[in-house]
N, C-alpha and C positions, 0 to 999 in steps of 0.2 A: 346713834339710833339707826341710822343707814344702814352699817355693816349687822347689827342685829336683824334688821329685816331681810339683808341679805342674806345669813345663813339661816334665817327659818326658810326663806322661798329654794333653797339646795337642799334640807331636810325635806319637803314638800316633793321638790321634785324626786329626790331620791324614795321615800314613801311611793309614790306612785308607781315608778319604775318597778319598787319591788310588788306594790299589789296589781300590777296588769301581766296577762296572763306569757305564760314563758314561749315564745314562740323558739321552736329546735332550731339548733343551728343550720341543719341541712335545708331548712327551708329560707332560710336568707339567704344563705348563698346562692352564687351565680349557678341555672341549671347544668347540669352535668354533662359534657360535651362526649357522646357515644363514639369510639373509635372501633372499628371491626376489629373481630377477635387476630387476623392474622396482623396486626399494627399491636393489640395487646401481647403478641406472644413475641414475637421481635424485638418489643421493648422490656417484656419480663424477661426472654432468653435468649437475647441478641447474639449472634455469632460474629465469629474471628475477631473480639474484641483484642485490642493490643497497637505489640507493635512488633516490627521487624525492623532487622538491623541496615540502620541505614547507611550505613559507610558500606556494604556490601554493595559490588557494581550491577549486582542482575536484581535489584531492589530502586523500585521507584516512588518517592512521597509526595503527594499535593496536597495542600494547606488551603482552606477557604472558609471564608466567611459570609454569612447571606446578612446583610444589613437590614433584609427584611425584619428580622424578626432575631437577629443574635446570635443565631446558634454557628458556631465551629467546626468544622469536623478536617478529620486527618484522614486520608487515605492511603493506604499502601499496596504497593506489588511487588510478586516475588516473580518472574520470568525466566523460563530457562531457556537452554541454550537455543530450541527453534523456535521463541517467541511464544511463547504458549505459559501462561498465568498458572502460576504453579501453589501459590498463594495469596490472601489476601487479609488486612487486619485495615481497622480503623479506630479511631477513637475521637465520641461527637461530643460535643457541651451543646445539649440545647434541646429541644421539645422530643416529647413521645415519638413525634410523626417521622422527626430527624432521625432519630438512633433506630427507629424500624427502617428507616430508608436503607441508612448503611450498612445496617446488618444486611437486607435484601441485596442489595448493589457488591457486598463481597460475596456472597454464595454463587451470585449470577455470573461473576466474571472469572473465577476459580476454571479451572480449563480453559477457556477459551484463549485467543490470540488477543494480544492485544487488539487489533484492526476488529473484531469480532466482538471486544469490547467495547470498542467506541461507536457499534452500532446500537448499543442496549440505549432506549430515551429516559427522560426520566417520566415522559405521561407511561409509559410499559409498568414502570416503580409503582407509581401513583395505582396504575390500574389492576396492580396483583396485588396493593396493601388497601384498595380501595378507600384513597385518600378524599377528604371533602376538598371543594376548588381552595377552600382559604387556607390549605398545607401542600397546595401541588408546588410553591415553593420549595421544601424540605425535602423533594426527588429531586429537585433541579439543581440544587446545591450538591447533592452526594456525586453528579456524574460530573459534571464541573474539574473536578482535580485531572479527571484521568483523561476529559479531551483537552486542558493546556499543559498541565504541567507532570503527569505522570508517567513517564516515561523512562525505562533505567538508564543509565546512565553510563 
């Protein structure tokens, strides 16, 4: 008798669920987190995505991680012979804000010297992709490689 009562009270509930009214998915969900359009376009058509060859000596790679929040990213440079950034690629796992950063932080360091590189901050990232404060990590991780470990070789 029990288990009978129990699946009429799952038929019941189930009845109900279906006659109360359908509220759209987009309004449950969590609201919509507005990124400025130049963070949109970085991350719909991010540049120098890739890689370069790293066994080459005028090519330099830094690898990081932000535990903040997960994401990855790889940066590379291609340097010639008077120090001067000839190229640049990355490749990020991890939020919108991240992959606009990198794309941003390889177009910005493209010419420059290294030493001219390492002045770029990542608040400059932040303030030309007009990041909110709870992504100004995701600049701070992109410039990271290239003031420890990016340096050719």
């Amino acid at each position: 008798m029990a288990a009978a009562g129990a699946g009429r009270l799952r038929r019941a509930a189930s009845a109900l669920l279906l006659r109360s009214p359908r509220v759209p998915p987009r309004e449950l969900s969590a609201p919509a987190r507005l990124y400025h359009k130049k963070v949109v376009d970085h991350y719909e058509n991010p540049r120098n995505v890739g890689s370069l060859d790293k066994t080459s000596k005028n090519v330099g790679t830094g690898l990081v991680g932000a535990p903040a929040c997960g994401d990855v990213m790889k940066l590379q440079i291609q340097v010639d012979e008077q120090g001067k950034i000839v190229d640049a690629r990355f490749k990020t796992f991890g939020c919108g804000s991240a992959i606009a950063s990198s794309s941003l932080a390889t177009e910005w360091v493209k010419g420059k010297t290294v030493e001219e590189a390492l002045t770029i901050k990542n608040t400059d990232i932040a303030k030309e992709l007009c990041l909110p404060p709870v992504k100004l990590h995701c600049s701070k991780s992109v410039l990271f490689p290239v003031k420890v470990k990016l340096l050719p070789r």
